[in-house]
C-alpha positions in Angstrom: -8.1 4.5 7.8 -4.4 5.9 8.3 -2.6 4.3 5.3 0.8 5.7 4.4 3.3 4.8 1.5 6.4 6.0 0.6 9.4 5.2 -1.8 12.4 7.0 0.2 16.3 6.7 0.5 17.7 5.7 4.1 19.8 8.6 5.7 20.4 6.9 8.4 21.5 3.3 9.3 18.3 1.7 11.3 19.1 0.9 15.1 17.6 -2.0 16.8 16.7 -1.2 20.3 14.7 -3.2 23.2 11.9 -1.8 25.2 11.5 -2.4 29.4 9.7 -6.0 28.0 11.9 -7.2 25.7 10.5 -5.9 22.6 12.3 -5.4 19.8 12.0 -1.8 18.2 13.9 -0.2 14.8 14.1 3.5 14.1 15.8 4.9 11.2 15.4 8.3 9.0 14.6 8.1 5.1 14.2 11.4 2.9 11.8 11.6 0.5 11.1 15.0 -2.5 9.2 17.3 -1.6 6.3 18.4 -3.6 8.0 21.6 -5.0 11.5 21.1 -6.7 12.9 24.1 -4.7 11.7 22.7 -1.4 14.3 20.8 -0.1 13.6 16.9 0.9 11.1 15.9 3.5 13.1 13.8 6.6 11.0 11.3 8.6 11.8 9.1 11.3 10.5 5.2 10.7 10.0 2.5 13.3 9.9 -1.1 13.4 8.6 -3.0 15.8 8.9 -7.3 16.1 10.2 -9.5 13.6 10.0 -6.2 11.4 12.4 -4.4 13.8 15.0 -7.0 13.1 14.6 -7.6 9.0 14.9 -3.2 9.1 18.1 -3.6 10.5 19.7 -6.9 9.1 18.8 -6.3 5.8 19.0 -2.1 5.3 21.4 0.5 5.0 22.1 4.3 4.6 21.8 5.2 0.7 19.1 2.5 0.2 15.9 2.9 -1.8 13.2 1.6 -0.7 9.1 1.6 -0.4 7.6 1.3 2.9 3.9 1.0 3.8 2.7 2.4 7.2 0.8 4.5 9.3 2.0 7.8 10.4 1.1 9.1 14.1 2.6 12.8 15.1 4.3 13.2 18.3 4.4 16.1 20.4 8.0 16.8 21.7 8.9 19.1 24.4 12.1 21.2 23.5 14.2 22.3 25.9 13.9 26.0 24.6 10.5 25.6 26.5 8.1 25.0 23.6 6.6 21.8 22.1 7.1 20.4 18.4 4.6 18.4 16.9 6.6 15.5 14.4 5.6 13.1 12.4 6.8 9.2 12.5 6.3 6.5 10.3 5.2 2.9 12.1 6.1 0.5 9.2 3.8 -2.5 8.5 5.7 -3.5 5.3 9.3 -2.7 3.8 10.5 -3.4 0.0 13.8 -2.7 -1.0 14.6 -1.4 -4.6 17.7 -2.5 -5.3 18.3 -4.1 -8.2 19.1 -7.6 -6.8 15.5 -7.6 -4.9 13.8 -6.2 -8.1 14.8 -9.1 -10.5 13.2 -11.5 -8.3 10.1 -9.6 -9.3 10.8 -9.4 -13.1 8.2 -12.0 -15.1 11.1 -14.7 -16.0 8.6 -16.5 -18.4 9.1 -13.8 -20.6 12.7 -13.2 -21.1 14.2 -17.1 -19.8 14.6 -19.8 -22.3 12.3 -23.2 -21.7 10.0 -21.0 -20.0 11.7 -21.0 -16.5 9.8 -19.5 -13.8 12.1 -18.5 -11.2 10.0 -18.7 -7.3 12.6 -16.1 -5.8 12.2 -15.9 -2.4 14.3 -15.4 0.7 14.1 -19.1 1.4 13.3 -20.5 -2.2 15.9 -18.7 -4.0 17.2 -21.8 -5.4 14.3 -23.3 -6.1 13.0 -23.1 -9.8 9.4 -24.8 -11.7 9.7 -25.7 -15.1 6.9 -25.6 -17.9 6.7 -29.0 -20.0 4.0 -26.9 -22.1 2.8 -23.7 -22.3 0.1 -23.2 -20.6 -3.5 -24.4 -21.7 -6.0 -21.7 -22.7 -8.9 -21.2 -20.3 -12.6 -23.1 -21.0 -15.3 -22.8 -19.1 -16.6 -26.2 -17.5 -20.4 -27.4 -19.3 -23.0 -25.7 -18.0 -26.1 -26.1 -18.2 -28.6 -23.5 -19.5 -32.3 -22.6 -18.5 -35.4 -22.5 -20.2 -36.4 -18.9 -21.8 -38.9 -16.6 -20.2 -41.6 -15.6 -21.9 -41.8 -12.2 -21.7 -44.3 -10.5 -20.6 -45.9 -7.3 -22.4 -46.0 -3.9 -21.0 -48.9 -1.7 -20.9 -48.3 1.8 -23.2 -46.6 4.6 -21.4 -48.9 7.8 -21.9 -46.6 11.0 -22.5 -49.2 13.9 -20.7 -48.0 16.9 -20.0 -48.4 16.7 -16.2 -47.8 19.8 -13.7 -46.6 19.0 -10.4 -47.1 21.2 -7.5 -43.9 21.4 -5.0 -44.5 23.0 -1.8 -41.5 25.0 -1.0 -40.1 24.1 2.9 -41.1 26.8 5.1 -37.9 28.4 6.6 -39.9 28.7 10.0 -39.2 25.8 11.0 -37.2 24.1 15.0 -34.3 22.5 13.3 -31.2 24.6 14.9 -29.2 25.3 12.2 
């Protein structure tokens, strides 16, 4: 399974462009560190495709940090010095912005809100908020009913022989190729 994730900073403001059928298509470029501090960042070129495509580029900018969830496919490119480069893009399934306006729709409000608000923070339901009469009720298990025991049976005695066991070694003459 290709699975790819990555928490990244747009370096470059996502595009929305259209395919021959009409469909909708992102690309933008987000650096990420490197493994070794004195390499310098990775760059990699992310695309959107759909309802996606569009939320990329209504919602993101350049300098934003972010977490996206993919897979990532490598393209061969022919450059025009006659040679071809193999790169790396990202096809985004998921995106998740971590600025600190999206992340405090995240927080657990229960804990820090008076009256034990819950905020439902959504891009829809942002106004929308349940109140707690009570805290919740511990958890109990419904009645159940229990079975009769077993009666259990008795085991004959294990007898501790010394037994020797004679293992024939595979002979190496054998048709298997390898």
């Amino acid at each position: 399974m290709n699975s790819f994730i990555v928490m990244a900073e747009i370096v470059k403001d996502p595009e929305l462009r259209y395919t021959t059928d009409n469909k909708k298509r992102a690309e933008m470029l987000i650096k990420f560190p490197a493994l070794r501090e004195e390499d310098p960042p990775s760059i990699l070129k992310v695309v959107g495709w759909g309802n996606l495509a569009e939320e990329i580029c209504d919602r993101y900018r350049e300098g934003d940090q972010v977490v996206i969830e993919g897979r990532l496919n490598m393209n061969t490119v022919e450059r025009p010095e006659g040679f071809k480069e193999k790169r790396a893009e990202l096809t985004a399934s998921r995106i998740h912005s971590l600025k600190p306006e999206a992340l405090k729709s995240w927080a657990p409000a229960a804990k820090s809100s008076p009256n034990n608000v819950i905020s439902n923070s959504s891009s829809n339901q942002s106004d929308k908020i349940q109140r707690w009469s009570e805290p919740p009720t511990k958890y109990e298990p419904a009645n159940t009913s229990t079975l009769p025991p077993v009666e259990s049976e008795t085991l004959p005695p294990v007898s501790e022989e010394n037994k020797i066991y004679v293992i024939n070694e595979p002979s190496i003459d054998d048709d298997i190729p390898f």
